[in-house]
C-alpha positions, -999 to +999 in steps of 0.1 A: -108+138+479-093+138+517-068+114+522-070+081+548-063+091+582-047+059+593-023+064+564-022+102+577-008+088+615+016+068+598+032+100+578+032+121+608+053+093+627+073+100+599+076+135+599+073+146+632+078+112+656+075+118+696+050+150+686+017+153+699-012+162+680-015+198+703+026+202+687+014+194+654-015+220+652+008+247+669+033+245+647+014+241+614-013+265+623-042+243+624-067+243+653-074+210+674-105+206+670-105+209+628-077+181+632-095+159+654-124+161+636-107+151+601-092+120+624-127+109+638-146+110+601-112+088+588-109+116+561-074+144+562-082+171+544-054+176+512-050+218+528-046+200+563-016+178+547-003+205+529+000+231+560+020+200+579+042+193+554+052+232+553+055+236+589+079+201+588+101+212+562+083+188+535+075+199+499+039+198+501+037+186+469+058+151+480+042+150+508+004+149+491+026+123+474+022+097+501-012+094+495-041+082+474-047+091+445-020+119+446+006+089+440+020+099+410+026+138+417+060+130+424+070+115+391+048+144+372+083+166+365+061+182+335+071+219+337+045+244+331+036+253+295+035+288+279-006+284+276-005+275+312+014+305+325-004+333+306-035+316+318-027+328+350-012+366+341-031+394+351-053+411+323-033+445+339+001+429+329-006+419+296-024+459+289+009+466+304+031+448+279+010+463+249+016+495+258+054+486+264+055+474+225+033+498+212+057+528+227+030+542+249+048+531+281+083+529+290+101+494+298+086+478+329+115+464+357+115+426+350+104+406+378+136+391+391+151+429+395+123+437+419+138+435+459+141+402+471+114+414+496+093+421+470+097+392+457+092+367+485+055+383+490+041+369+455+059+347+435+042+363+403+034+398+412+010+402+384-003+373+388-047+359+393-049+322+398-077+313+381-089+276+375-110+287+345-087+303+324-062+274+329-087+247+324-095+271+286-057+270+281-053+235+286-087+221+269-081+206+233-119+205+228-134+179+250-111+179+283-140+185+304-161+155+289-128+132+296-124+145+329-154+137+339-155+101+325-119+096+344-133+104+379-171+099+377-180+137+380-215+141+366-204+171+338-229+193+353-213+193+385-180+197+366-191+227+350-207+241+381-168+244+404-156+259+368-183+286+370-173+294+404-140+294+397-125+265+416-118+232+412-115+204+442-077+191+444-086+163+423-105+166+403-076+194+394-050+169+392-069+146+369-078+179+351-041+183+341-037+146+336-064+145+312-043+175+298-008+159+298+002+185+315+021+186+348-001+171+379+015+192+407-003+227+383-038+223+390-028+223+424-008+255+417-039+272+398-068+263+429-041+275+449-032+247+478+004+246+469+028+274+454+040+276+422+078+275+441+063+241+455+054+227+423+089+233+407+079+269+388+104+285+376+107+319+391+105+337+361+086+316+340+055+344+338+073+370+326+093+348+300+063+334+290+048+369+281+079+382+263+081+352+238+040+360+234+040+370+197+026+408+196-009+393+174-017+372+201-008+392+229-031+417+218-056+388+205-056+376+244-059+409+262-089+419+238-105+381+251-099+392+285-115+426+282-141+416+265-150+385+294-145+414+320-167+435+304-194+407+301-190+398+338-193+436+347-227+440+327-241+409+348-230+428+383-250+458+369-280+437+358-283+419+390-280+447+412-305+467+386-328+438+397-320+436+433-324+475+437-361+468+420-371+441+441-362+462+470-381+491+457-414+466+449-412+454+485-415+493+497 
């Protein structure tokens, strides 16, 4: 949900006092007119927020803080859990760490002994965001049902940004406090703020994979193979179909 614009002036007063809306946009990235828009409907967009607080030297995540209903992101301290972080490990890294237990591969160089340069262009290298898995990982059987009673999301609609594969800022939030997990990660997961920004710790992926039992690592790459083989046999169906429809119309 965007946040008020009249409570939006008042922040920037804060954070950037004596700068003009043309200073603002320059510096944060943002164009005028998308800005001026946002102001005119009395609705900020939570990405608009987030790209000022960055380009002011704000945690994003504090600064969605100031405003309804992102209120309580600041007290949420939760740190990711292990379910959480796999969630969001790449189905390549976890083939990887089979093979690494299973002999077949030699030991992989742990994240933090990559270059810093390296580093500083993904905070998880073998990483994919994605809102679905995390929602799975967090779900203790009817998450989805609660969330949408909390907010007033008809389910079907719920279900609908989940097949996509995104989720809006809120409803994210309430998704993880539904969860009891922390707020800032379902911002982390749709990915409008880093998981630096949301108090990740660096090497929490990795950590997280290496305490992963071998059963289950090899139980949760088989589920991931298995949903990527499933998703490639609907690409090949659909274009089958569009290739025939084609070939009907001549």
């Amino acid at each position: 949900m965007p946040v008020s614009a009249l409570v939006f002036r008042d922040w920037l007063q804060e954070l950037a006092p004596g700068k003009t809306a043309a200073d603002i946009c320059r510096r944060a990235g943002l164009k005028r007119s998308t800005l001026a828009q946002q102001l005119v409907r009395g609705k900020v967009a939570e990405a608009t927020v987030v790209a000022v607080a960055r380009a002011y030297g704000e945690n994003p995540v504090l600064g969605l803080a100031r405003f309804a209903p992102y209120r309580d992101l600041a007290a949420s301290t939760a740190k990711p859990t292990d379910a959480e972080l796999l969630s969001q490990v790449s189905t390549a890294r976890l083939l990887e760490e089979l093979l690494v237990r299973g002999g077949e591969l030699s030991e992989v160089p742990p994240h933090g002994a990559r270059p810093a340069a390296a580093r500083a262009e993904s905070e998880c290298s073998s990483c994919e965001p994605d809102v679905r898995q995390w929602v799975d990982a967090i779900d203790d059987g009817d998450l989805r049902q609660r969330v949408s009673e909390a907010t007033g999301v008809a389910p079907q609609n719920l279900s609908a940004q989940l097949r996509a594969n995104r989720l809006s800022p809120e409803l994210a939030v309430s998704t993880a406090r539904e969860a009891g997990v922390g707020l800032p990660n379902g911002l982390v997961v749709t990915g409008l703020v880093t998981a630096t920004e949301a108090g990740w710790p660096l090497e929490a992926w990795e950590q997280a994979v290496h305490r992963l039992p071998d059963a289950e690592l090899a139980f949760m790459a088989a589920e991931r193979l298995a949903a990527l083989g499933r998703a490639l046999r609907r690409q090949t169906t659909d274009a089958r179909d569009v290739r025939r429809v084609w070939e009907h119309l001549g």
